[in-house]
Backbone as JSON Lines, residues from 0, in Angstrom:
{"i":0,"aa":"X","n":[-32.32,17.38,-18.88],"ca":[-30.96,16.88,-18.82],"c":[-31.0,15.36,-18.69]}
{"i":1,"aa":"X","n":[-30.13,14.42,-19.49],"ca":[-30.0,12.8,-19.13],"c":[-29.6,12.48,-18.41]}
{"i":2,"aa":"X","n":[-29.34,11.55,-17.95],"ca":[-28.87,10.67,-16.76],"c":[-27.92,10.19,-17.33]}
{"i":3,"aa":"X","n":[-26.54,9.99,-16.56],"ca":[-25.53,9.5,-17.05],"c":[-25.68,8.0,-17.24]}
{"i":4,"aa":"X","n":[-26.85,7.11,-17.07],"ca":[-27.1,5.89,-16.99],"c":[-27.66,5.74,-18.35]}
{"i":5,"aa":"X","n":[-28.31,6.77,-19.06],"ca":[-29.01,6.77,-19.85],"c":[-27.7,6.71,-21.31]}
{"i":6,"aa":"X","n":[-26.96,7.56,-21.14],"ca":[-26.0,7.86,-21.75],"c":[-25.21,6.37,-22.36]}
{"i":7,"aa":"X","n":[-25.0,5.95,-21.12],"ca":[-24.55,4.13,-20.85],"c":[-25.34,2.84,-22.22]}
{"i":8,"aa":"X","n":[-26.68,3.32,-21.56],"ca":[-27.29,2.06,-22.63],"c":[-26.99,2.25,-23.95]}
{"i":9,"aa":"X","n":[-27.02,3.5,-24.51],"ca":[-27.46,3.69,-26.1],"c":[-25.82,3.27,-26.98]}
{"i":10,"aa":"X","n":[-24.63,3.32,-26.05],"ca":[-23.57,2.98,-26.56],"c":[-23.08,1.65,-25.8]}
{"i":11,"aa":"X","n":[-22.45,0.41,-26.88],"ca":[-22.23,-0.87,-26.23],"c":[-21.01,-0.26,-25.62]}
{"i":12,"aa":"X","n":[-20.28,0.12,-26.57],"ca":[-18.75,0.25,-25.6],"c":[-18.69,0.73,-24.05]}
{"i":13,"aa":"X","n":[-19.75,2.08,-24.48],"ca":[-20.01,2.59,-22.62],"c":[-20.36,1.45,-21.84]}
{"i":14,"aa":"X","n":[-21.75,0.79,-22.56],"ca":[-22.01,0.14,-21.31],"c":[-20.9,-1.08,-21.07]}
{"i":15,"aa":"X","n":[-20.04,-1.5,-21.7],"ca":[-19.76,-2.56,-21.45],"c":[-18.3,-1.87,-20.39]}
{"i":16,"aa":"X","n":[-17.68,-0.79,-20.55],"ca":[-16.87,0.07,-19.64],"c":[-18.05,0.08,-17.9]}
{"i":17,"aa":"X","n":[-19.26,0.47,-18.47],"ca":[-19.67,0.37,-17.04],"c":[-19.86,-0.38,-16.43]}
{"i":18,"aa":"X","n":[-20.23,-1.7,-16.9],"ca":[-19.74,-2.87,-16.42],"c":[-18.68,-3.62,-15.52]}
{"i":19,"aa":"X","n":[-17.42,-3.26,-16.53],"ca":[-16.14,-3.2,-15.93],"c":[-15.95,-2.57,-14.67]}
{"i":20,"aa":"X","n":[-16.67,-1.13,-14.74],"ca":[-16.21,-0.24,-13.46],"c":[-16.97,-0.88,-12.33]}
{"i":21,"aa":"X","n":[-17.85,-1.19,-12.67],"ca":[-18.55,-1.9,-11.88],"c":[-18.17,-3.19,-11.17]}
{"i":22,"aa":"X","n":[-17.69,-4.12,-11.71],"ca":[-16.91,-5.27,-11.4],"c":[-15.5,-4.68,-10.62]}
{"i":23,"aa":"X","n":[-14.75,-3.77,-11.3],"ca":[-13.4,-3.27,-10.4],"c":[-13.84,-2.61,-9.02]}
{"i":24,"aa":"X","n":[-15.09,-1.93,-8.99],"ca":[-15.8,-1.63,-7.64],"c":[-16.08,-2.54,-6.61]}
{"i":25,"aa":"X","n":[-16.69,-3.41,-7.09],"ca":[-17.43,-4.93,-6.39],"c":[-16.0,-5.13,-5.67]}
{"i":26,"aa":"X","n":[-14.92,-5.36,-6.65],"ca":[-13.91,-6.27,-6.16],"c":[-12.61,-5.33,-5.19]}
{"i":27,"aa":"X","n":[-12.99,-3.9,-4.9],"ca":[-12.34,-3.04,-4.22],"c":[-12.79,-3.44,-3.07]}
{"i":28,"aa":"X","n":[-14.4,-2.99,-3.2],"ca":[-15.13,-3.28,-1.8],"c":[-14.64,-4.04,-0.95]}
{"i":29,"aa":"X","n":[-14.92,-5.27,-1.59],"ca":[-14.86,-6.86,-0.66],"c":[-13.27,-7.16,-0.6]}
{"i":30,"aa":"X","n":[-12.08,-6.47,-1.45],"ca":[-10.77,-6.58,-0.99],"c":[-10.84,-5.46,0.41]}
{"i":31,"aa":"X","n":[-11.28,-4.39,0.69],"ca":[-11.31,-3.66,1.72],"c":[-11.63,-3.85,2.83]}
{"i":32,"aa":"X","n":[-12.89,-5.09,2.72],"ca":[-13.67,-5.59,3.69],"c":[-12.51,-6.7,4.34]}
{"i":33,"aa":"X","n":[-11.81,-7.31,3.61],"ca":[-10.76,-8.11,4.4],"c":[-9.49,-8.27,4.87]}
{"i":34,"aa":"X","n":[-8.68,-7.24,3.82],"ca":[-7.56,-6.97,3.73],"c":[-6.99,-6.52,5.23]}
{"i":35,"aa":"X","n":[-5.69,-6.62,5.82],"ca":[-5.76,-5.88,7.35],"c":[-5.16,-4.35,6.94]}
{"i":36,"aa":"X","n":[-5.87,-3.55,8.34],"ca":[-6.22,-2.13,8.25],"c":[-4.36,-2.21,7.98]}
{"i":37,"aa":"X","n":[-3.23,-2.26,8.3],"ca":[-2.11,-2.06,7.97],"c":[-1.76,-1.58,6.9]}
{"i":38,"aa":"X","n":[-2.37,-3.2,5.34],"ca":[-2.18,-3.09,4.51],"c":[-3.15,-2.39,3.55]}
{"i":39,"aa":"X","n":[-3.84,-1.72,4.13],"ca":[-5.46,-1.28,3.38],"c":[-4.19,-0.49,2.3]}
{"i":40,"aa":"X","n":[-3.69,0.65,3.09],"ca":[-3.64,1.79,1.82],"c":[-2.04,1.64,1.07]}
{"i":41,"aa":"X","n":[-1.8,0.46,0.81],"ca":[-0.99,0.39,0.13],"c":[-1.05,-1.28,-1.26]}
{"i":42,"aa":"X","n":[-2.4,-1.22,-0.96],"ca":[-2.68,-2.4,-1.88],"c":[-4.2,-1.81,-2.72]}
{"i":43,"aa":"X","n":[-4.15,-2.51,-3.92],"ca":[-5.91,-1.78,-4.6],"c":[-6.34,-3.17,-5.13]}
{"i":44,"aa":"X","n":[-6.82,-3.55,-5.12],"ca":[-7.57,-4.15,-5.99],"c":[-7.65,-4.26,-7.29]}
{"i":45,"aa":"X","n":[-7.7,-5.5,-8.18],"ca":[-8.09,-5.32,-10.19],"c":[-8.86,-5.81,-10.24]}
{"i":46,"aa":"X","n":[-8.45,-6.31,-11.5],"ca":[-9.69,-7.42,-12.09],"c":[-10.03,-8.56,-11.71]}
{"i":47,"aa":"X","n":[-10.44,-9.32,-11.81],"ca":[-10.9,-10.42,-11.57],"c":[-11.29,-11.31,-12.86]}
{"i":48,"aa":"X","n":[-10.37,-12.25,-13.46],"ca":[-10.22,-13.02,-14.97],"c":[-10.06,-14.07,-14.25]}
{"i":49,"aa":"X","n":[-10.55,-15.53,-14.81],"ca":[-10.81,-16.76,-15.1],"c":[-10.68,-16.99,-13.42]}
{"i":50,"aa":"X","n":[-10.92,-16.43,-12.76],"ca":[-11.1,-16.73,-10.92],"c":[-9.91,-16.58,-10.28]}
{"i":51,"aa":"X","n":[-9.16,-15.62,-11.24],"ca":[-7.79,-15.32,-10.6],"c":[-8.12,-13.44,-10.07]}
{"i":52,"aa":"X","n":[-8.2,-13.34,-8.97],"ca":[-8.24,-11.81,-8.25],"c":[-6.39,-11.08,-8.55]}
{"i":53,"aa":"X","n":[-6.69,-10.14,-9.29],"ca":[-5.28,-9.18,-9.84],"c":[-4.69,-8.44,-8.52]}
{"i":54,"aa":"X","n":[-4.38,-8.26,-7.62],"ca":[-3.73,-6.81,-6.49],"c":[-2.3,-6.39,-6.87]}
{"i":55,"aa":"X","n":[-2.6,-5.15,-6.26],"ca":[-1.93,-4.25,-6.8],"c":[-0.94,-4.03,-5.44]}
{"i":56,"aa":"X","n":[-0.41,-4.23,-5.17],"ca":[0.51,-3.69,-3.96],"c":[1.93,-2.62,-4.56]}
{"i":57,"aa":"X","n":[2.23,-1.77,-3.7],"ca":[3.03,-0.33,-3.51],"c":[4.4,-0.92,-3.52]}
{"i":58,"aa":"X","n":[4.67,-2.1,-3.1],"ca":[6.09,-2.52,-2.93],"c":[6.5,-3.77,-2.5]}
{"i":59,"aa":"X","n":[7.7,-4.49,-2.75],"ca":[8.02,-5.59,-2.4],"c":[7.18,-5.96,-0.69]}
{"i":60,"aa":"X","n":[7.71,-5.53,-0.42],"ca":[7.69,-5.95,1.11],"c":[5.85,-5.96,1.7]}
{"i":61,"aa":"X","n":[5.19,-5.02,1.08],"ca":[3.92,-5.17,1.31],"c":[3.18,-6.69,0.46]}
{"i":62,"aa":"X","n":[3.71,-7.13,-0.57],"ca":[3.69,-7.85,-2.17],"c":[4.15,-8.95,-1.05]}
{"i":63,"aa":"X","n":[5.12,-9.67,-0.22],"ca":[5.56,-10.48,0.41],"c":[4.44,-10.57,1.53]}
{"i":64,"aa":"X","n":[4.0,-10.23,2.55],"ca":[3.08,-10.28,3.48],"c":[1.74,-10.62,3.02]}
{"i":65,"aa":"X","n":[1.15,-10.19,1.78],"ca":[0.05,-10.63,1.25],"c":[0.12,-11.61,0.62]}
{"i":66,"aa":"X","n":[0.75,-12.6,0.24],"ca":[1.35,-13.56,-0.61],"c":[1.53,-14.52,0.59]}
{"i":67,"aa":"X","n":[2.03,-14.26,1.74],"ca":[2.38,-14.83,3.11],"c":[0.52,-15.42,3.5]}
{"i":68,"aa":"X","n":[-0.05,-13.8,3.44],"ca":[-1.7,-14.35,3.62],"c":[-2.41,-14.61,2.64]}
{"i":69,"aa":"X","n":[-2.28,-15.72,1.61],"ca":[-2.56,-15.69,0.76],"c":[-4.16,-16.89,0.53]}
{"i":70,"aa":"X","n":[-3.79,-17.74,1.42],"ca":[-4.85,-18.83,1.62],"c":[-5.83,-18.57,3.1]}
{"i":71,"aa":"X","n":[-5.39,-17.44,3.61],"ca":[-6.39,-17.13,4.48],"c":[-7.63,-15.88,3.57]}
{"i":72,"aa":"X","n":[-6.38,-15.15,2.9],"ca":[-7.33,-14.0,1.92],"c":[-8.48,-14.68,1.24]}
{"i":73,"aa":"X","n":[-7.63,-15.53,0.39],"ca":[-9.04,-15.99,-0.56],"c":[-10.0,-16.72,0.04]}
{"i":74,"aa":"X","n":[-10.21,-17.43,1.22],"ca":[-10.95,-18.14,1.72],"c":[-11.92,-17.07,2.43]}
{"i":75,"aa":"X","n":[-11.38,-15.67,3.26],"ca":[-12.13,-15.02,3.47],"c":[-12.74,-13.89,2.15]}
{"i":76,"aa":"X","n":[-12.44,-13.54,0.96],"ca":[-13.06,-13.47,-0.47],"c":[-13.77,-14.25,-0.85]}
{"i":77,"aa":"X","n":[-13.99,-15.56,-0.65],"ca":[-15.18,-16.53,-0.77],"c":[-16.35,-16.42,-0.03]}
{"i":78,"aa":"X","n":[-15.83,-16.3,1.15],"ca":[-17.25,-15.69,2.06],"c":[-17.63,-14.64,1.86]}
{"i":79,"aa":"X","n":[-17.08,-13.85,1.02],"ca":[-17.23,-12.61,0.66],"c":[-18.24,-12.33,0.13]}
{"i":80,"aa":"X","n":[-18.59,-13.67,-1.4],"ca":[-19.14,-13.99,-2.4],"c":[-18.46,-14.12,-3.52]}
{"i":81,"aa":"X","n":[-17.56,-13.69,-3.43],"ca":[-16.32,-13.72,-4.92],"c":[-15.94,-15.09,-5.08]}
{"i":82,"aa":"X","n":[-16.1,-15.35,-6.65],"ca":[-15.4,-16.76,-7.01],"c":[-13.97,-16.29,-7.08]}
{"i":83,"aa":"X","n":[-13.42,-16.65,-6.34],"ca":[-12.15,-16.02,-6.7],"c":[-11.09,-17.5,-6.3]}
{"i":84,"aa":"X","n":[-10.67,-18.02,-6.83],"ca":[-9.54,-19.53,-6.64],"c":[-7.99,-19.3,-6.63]}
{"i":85,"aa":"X","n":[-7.62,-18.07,-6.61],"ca":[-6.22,-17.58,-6.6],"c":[-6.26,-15.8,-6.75]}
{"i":86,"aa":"X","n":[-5.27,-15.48,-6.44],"ca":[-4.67,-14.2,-6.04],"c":[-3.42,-13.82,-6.59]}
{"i":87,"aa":"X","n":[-3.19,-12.88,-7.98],"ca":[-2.14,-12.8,-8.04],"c":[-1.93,-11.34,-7.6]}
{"i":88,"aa":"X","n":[-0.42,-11.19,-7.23],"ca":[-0.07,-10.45,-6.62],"c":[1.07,-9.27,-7.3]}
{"i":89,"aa":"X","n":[0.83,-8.52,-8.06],"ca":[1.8,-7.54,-8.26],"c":[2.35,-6.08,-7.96]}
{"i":90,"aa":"X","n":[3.51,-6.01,-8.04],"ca":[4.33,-4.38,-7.35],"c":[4.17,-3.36,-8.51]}
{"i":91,"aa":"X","n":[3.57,-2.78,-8.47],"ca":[2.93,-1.3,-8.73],"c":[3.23,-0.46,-8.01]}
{"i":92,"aa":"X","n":[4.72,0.13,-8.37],"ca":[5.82,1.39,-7.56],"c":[4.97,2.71,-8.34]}
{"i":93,"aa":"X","n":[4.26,3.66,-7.33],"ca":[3.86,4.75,-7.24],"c":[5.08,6.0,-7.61]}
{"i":94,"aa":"X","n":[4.56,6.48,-8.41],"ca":[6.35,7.34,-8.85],"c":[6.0,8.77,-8.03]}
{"i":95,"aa":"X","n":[5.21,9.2,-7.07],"ca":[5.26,10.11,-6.38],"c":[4.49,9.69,-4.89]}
{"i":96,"aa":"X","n":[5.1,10.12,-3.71],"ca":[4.57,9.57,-2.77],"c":[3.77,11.08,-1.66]}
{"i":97,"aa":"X","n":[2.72,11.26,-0.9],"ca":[2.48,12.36,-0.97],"c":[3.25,12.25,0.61]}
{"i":98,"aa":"X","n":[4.07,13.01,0.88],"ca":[5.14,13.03,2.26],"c":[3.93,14.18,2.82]}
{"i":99,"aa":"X","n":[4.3,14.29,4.07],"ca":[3.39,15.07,5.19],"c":[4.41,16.01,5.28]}
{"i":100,"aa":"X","n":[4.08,17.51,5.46],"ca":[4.64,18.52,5.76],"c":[5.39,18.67,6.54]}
{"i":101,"aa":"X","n":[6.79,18.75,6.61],"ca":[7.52,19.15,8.01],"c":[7.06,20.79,8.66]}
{"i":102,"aa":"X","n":[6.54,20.16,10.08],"ca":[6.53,21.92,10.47],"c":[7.53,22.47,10.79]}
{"i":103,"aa":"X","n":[7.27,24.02,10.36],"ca":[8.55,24.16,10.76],"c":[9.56,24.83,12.1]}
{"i":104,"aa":"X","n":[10.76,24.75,12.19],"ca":[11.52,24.56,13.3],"c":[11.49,25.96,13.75]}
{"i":105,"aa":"X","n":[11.45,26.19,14.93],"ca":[11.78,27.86,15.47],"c":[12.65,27.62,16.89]}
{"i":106,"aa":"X","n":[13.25,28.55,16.97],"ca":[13.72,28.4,18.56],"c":[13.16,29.48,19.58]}
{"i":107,"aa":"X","n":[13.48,29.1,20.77],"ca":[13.24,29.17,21.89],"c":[13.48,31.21,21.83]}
{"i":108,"aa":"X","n":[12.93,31.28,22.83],"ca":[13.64,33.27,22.63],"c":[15.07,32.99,23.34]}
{"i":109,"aa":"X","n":[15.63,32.44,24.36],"ca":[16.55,32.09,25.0],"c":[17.52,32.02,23.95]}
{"i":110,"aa":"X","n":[17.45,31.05,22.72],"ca":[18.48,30.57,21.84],"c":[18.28,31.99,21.17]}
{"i":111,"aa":"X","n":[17.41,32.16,20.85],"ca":[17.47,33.33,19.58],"c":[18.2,34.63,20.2]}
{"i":112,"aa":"X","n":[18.12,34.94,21.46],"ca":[19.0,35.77,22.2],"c":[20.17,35.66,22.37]}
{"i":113,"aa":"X","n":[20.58,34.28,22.39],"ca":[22.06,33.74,22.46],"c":[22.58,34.39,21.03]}
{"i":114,"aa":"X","n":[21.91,33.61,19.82],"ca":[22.32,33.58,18.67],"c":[22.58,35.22,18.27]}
{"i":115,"aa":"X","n":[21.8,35.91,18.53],"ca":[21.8,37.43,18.32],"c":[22.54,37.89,18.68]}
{"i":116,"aa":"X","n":[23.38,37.77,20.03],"ca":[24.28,37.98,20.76],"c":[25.55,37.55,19.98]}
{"i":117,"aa":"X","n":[25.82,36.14,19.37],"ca":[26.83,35.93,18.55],"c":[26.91,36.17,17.49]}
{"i":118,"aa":"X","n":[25.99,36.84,17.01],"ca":[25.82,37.15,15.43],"c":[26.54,38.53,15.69]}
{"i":119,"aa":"X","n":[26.31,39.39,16.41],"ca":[26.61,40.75,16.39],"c":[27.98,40.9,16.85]}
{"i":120,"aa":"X","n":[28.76,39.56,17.5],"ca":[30.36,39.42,18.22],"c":[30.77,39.54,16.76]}
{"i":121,"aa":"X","n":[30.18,38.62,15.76],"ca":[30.84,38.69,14.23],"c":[30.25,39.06,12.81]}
{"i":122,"aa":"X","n":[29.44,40.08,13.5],"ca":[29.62,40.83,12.58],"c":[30.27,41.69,11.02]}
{"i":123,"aa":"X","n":[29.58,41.35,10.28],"ca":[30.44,41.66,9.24],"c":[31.14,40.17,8.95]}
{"i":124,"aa":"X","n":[31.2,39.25,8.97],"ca":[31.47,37.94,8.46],"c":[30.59,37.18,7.73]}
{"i":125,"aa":"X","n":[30.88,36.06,7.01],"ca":[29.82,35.02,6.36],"c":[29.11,34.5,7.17]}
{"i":126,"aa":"X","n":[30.11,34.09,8.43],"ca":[29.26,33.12,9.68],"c":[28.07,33.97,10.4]}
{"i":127,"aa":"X","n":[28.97,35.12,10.52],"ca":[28.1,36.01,11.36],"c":[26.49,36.56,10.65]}
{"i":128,"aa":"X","n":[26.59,36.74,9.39],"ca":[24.99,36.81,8.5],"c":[24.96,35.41,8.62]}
{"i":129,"aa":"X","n":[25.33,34.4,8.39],"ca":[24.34,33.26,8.59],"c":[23.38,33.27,9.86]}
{"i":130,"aa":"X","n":[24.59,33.21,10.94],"ca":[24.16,32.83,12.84],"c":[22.83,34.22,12.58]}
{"i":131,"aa":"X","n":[22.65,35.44,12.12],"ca":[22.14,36.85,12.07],"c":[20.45,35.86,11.51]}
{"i":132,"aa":"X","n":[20.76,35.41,10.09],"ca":[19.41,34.9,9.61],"c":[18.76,33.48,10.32]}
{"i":133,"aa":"X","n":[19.38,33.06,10.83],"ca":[19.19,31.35,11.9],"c":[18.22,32.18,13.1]}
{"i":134,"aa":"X","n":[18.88,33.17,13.8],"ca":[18.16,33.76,14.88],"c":[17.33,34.25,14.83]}
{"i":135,"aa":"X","n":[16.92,34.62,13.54],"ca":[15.7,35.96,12.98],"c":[14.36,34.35,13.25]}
{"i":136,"aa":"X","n":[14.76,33.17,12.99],"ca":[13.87,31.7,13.06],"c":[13.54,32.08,14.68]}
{"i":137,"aa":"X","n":[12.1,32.28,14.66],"ca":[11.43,32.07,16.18],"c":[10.28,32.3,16.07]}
């Protein structure tokens, strides 16, 4: 079986893609290494053309604060090793955001006894199957 490295040399286009990936890696790293833990996961890293560093930020307001640190960033990207002489900064709106699960709500046996209790006063009503399926929650 080959090595996916091997694969790389025999085509220029590959290698010159692995290259690239390679350079967009370098320049993740050392944006990770400085960036503050706040803004880590809402900014990525690009390219890096004529000593201008590309970022990617999630939204205005993150895009404003990095722009705010903008001459402390690149000075600590220099120590980094990156020639990097400017930072541009663009909003790259994520069109799905992954939200955290709401757990879900149950009540108390107390309420659910209450509720059972009023479900069965109205019986045979709309309210009363609603309050009936709310209480069955525990």
């Amino acid at each position: 079986m080959l090595r996916i490295s091997a694969l790389f040399t025999g085509n220029a286009e590959l290698a010159a893609l692995s290259v690239q990936a390679e350079k967009l890696t370098l320049s993740q790293q050392k944006w990770n290494a400085i960036v503050p833990a706040a803004l880590k996961p809402y900014t990525q890293a690009g390219s890096i053309t004529h000593k201008r560093l590309t970022v990617y930020a999630d939204n205005g307001a993150v895009a404003a604060k990095i722009k705010i640190m903008l001459p402390s960033l690149i000075l600590w990207l220099q120590k980094q090793g990156l020639e990097v002489t400017s930072i541009r900064v663009e909003v790259q709106v994520k069109s799905t955001h992954n939200k955290p699960a709401k757990p879900p709500r149950t009540l108390s046996p107390a309420a659910a006894a209450s509720l059972e209790k009023l479900a069965a006063e109205l019986h045979g009503s709309a309210l009363g199957d609603a309050i009936a399926r709310l209480s069955s929650r525990r």
